[in-house]
N, C-alpha and C positions, 0 to 999 in steps of 0.2 A: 310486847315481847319481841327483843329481836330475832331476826335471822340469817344467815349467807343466803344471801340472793345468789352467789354465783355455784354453791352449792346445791341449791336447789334448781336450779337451770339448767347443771349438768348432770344432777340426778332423772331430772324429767326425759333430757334427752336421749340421756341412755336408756330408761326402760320405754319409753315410746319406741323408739325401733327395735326392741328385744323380742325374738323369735318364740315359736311357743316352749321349743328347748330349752331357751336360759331361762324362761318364765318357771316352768315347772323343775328345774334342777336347782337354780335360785331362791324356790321360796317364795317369789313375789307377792304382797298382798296376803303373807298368811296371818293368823292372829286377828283378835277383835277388833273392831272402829270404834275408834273414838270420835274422831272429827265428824260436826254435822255435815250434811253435805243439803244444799239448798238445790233443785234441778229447775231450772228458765227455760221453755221450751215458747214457741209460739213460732208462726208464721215469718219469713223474708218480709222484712221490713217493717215488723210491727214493732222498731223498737227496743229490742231486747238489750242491747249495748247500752244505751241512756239509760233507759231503766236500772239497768244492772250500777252502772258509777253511780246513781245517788242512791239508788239503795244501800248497796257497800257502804256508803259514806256513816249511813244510821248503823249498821251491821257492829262495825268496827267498836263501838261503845260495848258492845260485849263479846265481841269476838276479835282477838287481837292475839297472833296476826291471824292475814286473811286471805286465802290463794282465792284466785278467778280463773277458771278452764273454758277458753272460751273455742269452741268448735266451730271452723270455715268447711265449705263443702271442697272437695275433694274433684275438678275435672277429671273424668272421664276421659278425656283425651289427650291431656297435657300431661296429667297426676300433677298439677299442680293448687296451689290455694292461696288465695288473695291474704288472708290472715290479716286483717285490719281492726277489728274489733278495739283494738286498747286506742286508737284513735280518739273513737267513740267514746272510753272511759276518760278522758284526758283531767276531768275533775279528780281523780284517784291516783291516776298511774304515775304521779311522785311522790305520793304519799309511803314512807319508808314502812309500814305497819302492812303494806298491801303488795301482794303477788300477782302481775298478773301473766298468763300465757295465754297464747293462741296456738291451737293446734289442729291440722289438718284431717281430717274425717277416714282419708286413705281407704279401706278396703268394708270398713263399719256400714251397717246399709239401714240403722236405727237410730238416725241421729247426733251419733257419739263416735267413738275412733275407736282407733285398737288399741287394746289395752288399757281401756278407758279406768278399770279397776284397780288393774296394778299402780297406775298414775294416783289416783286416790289415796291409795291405801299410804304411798311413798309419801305422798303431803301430811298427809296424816302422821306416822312416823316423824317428821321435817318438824312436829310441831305445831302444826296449823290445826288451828280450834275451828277452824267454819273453811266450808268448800262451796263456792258457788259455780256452779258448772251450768253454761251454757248449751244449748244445743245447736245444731245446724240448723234447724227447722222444724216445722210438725206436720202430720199427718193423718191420716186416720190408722196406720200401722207403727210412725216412727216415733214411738215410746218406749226404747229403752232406758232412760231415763230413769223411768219410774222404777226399775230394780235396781239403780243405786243411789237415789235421793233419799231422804229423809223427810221432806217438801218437797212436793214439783207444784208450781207455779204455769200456768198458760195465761200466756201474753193474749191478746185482742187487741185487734183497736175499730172505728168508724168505718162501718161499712162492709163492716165482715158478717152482714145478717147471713148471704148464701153459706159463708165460710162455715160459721158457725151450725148451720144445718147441715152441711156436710161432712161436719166429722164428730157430729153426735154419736155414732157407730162407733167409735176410734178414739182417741186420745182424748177427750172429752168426759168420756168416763174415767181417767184417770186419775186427774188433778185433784191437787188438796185443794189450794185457790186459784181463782180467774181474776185478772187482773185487764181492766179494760185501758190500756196507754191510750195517750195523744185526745184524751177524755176534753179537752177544751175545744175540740173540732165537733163538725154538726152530726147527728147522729148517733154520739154515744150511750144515752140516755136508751135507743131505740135495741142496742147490740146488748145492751145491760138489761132489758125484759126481755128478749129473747132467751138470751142466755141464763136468765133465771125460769124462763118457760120448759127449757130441754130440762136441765139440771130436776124441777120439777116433776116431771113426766117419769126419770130414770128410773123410782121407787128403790132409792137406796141410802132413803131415812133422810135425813136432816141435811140440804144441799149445803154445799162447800160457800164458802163465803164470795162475795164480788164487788171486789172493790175499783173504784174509777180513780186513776192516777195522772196527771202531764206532767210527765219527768224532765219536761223541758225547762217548765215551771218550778220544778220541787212541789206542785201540789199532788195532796193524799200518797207522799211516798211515808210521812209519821205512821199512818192508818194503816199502810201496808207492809211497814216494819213490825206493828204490832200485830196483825194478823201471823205473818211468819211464826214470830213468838208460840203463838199458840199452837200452832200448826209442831210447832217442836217440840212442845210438851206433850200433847198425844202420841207424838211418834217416840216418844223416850219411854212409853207403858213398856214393861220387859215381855206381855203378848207381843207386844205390837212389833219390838226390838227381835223377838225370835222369829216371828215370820219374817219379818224384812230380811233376817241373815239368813234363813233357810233359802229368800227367794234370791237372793245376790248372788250364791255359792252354784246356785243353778243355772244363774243366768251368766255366771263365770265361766263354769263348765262347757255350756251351751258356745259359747265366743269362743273357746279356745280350740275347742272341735272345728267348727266352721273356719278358724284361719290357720288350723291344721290342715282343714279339707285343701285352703287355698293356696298352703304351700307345697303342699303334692301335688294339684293340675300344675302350677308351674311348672315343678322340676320336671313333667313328661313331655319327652318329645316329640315334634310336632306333627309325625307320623301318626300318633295316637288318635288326633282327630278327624284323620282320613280312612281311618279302618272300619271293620263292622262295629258298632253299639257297644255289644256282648264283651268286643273284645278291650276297647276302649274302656269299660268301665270297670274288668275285671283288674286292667293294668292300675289303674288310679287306685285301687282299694287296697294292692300288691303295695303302693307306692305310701298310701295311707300307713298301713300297718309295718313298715319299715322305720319302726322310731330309731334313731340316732344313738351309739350307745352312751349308758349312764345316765337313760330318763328312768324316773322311779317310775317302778311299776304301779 
């Protein structure tokens, strides 16, 4: 199916920098989802770029077309972001059937960016029958993701035995599947029983599938096209489809609060943070509750 690529370029970029004002007077993002949305989280470096171009590649036979959101971190000090990712896809990114973007993490402190929802929702709208979104990384906290996937996916790869004990607390309990990349190096075999030992342990019925892929190769990306599959038909049950949208509309809410919060300390000035406590915090709440006029109540 086609689409305006230049349309959708400039639809992304206008509502990625769209304030929480023109969000909620806009509309953004309201109405049901249709588009699946696949979430790729795992570790810096483990991959997730490769992976993601040959997977796409399998995707595409039933999802057509097909955007890719792929999330860079965000300096801290520059506010800048490398955004290279489509590099990494270079098997896809001419492929006319396939969208890809790169977009910067900015103020988002879960993996994803701002407005990560309304960005979906707008693809979705565009036409796009499958959304594979990338994350910036993982952690034992930075699983947003999981309130707007349909699938999340955790990347692994060799050598990640400590990794993997360290975020059994964390993102770990999350994923529908675990996916061990760069599987043709020493040690996979060793990250792929551990990781079937935690998953074991969890007591939350029947562990997630785990499969060994080198995307370098194109081996076991078939096997891990059809795991997807499945993984998308349990999350299509309409239980399964109403908690997911009770829990996205939350965690909607939840974002747009927090970069409400953070464009009020902007607007205060810099007086603010040399006063007492009391007094600083009463002014930010003054600054909070000061919405712009013409936001719906």
């Amino acid at each position: 199916m086609p689409f305006d690529r230049r349309l959708v370029s400039k639809t992304l970029s206008t509502i990625a920098s769209a304030s929480v004002h023109q969000i909620l007077v806009d509309g953004l993002a309201e109405g049901p989802r249709h588009a699946r949305v696949v979430g790729i989280t795992g570790a810096p470096g483990a991959g997730k770029s490769t992976l993601i171009g040959r997977l796409a590649a399998h995707r595409l036979k039933c999802s057509d077309p097909l955007a890719i959101i792929a999330i860079d971190p965000t300096s801290p000090r520059t506010e800048g972001s490398l955004l290279g990712d489509r590099i990494r896809m270079e098997a896809i990114s001419a492929d006319p059937r396939v969208f890809i973007r790169s977009l910067p993490s900015l103020s988002a402190e879960d993996g994803l960016t701002d407005n990560v929802v309304e960005i979906v929702a707008a693809l979705d709208r565009l036409g796009f029958e499958e959304i594979i979104l990338e994350t910036v990384g993982a952690g034992q906290t930075a699983f947003g993701v999981r309130e707007l996937a349909d699938v999340e996916m955790l990347v692994l790869t060799p050598g990640a035995g400590d990794y993997v004990q360290a975020m059994k607390a964390g993102i770990m309990e999350t994923a529908d599947l675990y996916v061990i990349n760069k599987a043709d190096l020493s040690g996979a075999d060793r990250v792929a029983s551990e990781l079937l030992g935690v998953l074991a342990r969890s007591g939350t019925g029947t562990p997630p599938p785990v499969i060994q892929v080198s995307a370098g190769a194109d081996t076991g990306i078939v096997e891990l096209n059809a795991a997807v599959d499945r993984c998308l038909v349990l999350a299509s049950d309409p239980q399964v489809r109403s908690a997911a949208e009770r829990g996205r509309l939350r965690y909607r809410i939840r974002k747009l609060i927090q970069r409400r919060l953070d464009e009020a300390m902007n607007a205060m000035p810099e007086q603010t943070w040399t006063g007492p406590l009391r007094d600083g915090y009463l002014r930010v709440l003054r600054e909070l509750s000061a919405e712009p006029p013409g936001t719906p109540e």
